[in-house]
C-alpha positions as semicolon CSV with decimal commas, in nm:
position;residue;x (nm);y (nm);z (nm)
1;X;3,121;-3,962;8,074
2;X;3,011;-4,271;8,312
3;X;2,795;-3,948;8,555
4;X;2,693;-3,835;8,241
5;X;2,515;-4,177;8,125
6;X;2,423;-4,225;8,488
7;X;2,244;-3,899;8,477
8;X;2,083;-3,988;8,129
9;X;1,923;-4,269;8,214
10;X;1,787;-4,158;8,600
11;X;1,612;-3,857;8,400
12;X;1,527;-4,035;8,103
13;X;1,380;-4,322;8,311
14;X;1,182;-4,108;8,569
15;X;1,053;-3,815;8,283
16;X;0,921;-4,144;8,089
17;X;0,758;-4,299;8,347
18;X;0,550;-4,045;8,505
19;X;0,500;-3,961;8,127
20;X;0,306;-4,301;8,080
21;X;0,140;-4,275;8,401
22;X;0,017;-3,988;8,316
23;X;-0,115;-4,176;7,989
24;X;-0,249;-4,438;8,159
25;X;-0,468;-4,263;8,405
26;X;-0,592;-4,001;8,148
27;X;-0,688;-4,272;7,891
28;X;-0,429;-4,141;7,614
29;X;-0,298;-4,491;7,560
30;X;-0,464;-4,804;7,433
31;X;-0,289;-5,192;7,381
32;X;-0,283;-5,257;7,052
33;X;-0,546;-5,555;7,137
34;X;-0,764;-5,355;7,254
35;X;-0,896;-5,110;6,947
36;X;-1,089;-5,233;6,694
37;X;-0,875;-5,286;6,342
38;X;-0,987;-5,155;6,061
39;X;-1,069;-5,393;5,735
40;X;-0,776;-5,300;5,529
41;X;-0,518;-5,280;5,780
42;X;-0,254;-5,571;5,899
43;X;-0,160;-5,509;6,259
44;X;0,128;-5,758;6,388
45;X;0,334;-5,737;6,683
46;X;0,645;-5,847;6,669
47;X;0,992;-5,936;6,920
48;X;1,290;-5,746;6,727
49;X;1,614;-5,852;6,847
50;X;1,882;-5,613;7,014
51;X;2,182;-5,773;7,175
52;X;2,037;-5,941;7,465
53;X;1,710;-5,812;7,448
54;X;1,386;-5,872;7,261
55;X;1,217;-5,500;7,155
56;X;0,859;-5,499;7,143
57;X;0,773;-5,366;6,821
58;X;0,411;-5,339;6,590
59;X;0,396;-5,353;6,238
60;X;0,153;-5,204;6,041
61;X;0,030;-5,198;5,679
62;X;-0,235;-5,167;5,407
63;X;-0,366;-5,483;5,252
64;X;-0,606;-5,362;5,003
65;X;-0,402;-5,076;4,867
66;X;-0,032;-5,073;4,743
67;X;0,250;-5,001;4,997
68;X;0,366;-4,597;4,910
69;X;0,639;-4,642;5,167
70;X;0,844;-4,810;5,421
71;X;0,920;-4,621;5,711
72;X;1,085;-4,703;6,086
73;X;0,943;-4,449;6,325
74;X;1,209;-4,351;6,684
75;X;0,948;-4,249;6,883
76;X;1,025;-4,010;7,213
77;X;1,074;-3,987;7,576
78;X;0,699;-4,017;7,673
79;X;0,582;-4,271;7,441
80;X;0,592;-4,618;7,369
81;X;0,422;-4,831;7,120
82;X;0,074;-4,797;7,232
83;X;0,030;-4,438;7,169
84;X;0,168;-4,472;6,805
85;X;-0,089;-4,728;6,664
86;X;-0,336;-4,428;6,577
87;X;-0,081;-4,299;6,362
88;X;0,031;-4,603;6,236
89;X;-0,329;-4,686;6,126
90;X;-0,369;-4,339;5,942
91;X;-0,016;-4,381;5,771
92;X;-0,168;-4,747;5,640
93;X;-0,459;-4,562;5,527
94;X;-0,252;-4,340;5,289
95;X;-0,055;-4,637;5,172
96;X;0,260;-4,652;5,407
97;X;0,363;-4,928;5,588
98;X;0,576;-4,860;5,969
99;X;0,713;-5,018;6,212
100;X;0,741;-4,879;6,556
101;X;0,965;-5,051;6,868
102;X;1,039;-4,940;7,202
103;X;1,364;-4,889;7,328
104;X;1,500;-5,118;7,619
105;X;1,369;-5,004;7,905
106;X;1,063;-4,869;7,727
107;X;0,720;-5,095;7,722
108;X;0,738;-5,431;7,712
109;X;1,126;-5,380;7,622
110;X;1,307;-5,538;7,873
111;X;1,656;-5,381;7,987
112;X;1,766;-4,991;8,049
113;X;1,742;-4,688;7,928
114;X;2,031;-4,543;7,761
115;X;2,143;-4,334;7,527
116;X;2,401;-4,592;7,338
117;X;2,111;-4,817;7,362
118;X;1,831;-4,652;7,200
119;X;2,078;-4,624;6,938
120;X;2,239;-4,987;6,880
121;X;1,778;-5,059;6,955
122;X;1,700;-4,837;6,617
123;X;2,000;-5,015;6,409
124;X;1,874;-5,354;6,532
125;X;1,469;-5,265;6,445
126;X;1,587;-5,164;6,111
127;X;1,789;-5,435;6,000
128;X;1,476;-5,639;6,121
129;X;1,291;-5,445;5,887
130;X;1,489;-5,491;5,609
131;X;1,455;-5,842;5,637
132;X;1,057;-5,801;5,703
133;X;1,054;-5,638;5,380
134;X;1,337;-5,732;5,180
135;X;1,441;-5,479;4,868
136;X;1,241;-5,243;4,966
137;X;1,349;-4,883;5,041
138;X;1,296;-4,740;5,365
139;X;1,337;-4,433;5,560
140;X;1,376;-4,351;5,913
141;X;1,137;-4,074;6,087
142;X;1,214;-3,970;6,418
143;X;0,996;-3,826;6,649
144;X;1,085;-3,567;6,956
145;X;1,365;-3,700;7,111
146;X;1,337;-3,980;6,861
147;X;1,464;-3,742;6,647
148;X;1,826;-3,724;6,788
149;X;1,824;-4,122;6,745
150;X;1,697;-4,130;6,403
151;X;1,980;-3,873;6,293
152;X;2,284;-4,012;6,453
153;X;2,226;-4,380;6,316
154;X;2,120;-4,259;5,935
155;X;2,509;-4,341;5,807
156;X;2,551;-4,660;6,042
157;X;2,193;-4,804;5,807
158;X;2,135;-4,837;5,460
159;X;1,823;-4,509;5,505
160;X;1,649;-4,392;5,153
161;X;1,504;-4,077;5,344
162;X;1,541;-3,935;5,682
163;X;1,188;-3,716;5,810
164;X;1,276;-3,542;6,182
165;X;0,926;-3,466;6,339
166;X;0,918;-3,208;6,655
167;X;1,280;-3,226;6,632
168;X;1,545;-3,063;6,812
169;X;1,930;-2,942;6,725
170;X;2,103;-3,078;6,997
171;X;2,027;-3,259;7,367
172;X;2,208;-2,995;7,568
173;X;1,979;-2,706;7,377
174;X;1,675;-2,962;7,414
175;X;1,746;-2,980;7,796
176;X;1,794;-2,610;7,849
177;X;1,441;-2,554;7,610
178;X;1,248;-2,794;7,856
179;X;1,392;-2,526;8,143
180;X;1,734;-2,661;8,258
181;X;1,952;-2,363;8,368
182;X;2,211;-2,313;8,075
183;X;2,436;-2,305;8,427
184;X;2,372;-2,691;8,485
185;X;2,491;-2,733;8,093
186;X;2,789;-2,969;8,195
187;X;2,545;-3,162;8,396
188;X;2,359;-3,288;8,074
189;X;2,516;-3,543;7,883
190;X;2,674;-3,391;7,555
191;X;2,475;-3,638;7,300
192;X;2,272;-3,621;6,996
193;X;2,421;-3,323;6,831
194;X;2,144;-3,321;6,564
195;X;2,270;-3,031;6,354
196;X;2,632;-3,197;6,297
197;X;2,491;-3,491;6,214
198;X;2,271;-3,344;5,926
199;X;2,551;-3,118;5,783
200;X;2,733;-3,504;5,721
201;X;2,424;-3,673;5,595
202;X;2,399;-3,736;5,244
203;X;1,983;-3,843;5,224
204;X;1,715;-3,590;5,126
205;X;1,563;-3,500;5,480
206;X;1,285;-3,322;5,595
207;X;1,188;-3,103;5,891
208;X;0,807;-3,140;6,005
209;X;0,754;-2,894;6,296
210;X;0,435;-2,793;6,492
211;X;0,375;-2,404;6,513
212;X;0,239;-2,427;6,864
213;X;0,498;-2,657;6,949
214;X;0,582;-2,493;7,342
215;X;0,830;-2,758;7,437
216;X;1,097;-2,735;7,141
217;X;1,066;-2,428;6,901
218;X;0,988;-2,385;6,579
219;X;1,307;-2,222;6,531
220;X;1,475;-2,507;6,600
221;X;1,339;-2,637;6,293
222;X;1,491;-2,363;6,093
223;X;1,787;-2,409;6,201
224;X;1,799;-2,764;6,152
225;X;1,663;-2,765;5,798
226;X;1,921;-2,457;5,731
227;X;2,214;-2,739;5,826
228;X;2,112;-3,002;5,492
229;X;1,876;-2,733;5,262
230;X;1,622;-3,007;5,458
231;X;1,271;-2,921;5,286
232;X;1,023;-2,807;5,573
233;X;0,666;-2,829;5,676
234;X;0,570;-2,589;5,948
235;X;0,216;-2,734;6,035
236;X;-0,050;-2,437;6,166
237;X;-0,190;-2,480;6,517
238;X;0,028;-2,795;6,613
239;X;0,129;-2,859;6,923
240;X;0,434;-3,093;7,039
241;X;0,247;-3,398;7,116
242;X;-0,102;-3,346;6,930
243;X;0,073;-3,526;6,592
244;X;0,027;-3,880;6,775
245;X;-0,205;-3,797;7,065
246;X;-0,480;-3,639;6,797
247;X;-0,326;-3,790;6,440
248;X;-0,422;-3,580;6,147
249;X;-0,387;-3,619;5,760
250;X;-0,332;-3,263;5,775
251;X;0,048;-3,331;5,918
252;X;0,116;-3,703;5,817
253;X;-0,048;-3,699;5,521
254;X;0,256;-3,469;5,352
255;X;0,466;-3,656;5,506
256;X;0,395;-3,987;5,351
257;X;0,409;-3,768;4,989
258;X;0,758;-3,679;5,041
259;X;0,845;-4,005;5,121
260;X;0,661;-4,215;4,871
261;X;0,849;-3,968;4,599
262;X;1,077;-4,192;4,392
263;X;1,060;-4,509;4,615
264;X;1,021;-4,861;4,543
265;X;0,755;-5,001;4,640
266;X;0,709;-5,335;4,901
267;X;0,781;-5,649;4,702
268;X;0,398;-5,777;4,755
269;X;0,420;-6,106;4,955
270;X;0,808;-6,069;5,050
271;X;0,817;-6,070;5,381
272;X;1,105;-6,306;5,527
273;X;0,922;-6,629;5,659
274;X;1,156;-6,633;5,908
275;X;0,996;-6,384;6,050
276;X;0,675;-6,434;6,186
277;X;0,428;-6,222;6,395
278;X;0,376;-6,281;6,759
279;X;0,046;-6,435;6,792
């Protein structure tokens, strides 16, 4: 098990990074300082903290509409913060509020990458949001590999919903779709078995896939929404990484629908003062 979360993070770390590089040179990925804000939107960054570490995280909502929804987003291997703040924007417009983090190791995030990490990281961001917004509801959407975190901590959390996005039924079968030999199978760590995990969870979930998506496929989705009776949104033309590279009310505008049904709205003004924004 200790090769196994050796091996973890050296991938993990060295797929990210050349994965943000990549970013970076192309243009793909902006600081949140550095776009202009729309009118009706709050954007606030905030520290979250996880054991030892401080998670850089961004919060974003709607100020001249009512908050729809609460939602913590697990983003994936190849993103951090910066690349989410288009969607973030567009899920304000449609009335839901989100918070997105980074892992340690990821960003700003000080510390490593690693597997039992990301995990104790997503319980710690969303007992910060609870206190951010206190009574309200919210559910957790998980994103890519995100996905495998967002389904393993939904009975550790006190979750209203649970949305997997690009989303895939197990790390070993992720690994072997991204072209690891099914021969080097021992070699990847046994971890996120996503479709276990949603046979024991007791929230409404749903599966959002991308019909074009080449790196995980669409029936993966199938199989996972076959696991919980999961409702599903297969989403034409859609590629793995288009719904935050290129966001589109097309695929998070449903989204934010499904969630919104029966859930409490934000308490307006309720935000723990103990709590404040970076600045």
């Amino acid at each position: 098990m200790r090769s196994h979360r050796y091996t973890f993070t050296i991938a993990l770390t060295g797929i990210s990074r050349l994965l943000l590089a990549r970013d970076w040179l192309t243009g793909r990925m902006h600081r949140a300082s550095d776009r202009p804000l729309p009118p009706d939107i709050a954007v606030e960054s905030h520290q979250i903290p996880s054991g030892k570490n401080r998670l850089d995280g961004v919060w974003v909502r709607p100020t001249q509409i009512p908050v729809r929804a609460t939602v913590l987003v697990c983003h994936g291997i190849g993103e951090t913060v910066e690349h989410w703040l288009g969607v973030q924007e567009l899920l304000a417009a449609h009335g839901a509020a989100s918070l997105v983090f980074d892992y340690s190791g990821y960003g700003r995030s000080p510390g490593r990458i690693d597997a039992a990490q990301c995990e104790a990281d997503s319980i710690a961001a969303f007992e910060y949001l609870e206190r951010l917004v206190p009574g309200s509801e919210i559910a957790i959407l998980g994103f890519s590999l995100g996905s495998g975190i967002a389904a393993a901590i939904t009975s550790r959390v006190r979750a209203s919903r649970l949305v997997l996005c690009a989303g895939f039924t197990s790390f070993r079968a992720a690994a072997h779709s991204l072209g690891i030999p099914r021969g080097l199978g021992p070699f990847v760590p046994p971890l996120w078995h996503v479709e276990q995990a949603l046979r024991d969870c007791l929230l409404p979930v749903l599966v959002v896939h991308g019909e074009k998506d080449r790196l995980f496929p669409v029936r993966m989705a199938a199989e996972l929404a076959e696991c919980c009776h999961a409702e599903t949104i297969i989403v034409p033309e859609m590629g793995h990484a288009e719904p935050y590279n290129r966001p589109q009310t097309a695929y998070w505008g449903p989204i934010v629908d499904w969630i919104e049904s029966n859930h409490l709205p934000c308490p307006k003004d309720s935000a723990d003062p103990s709590l404040e924004p970076m600045r």
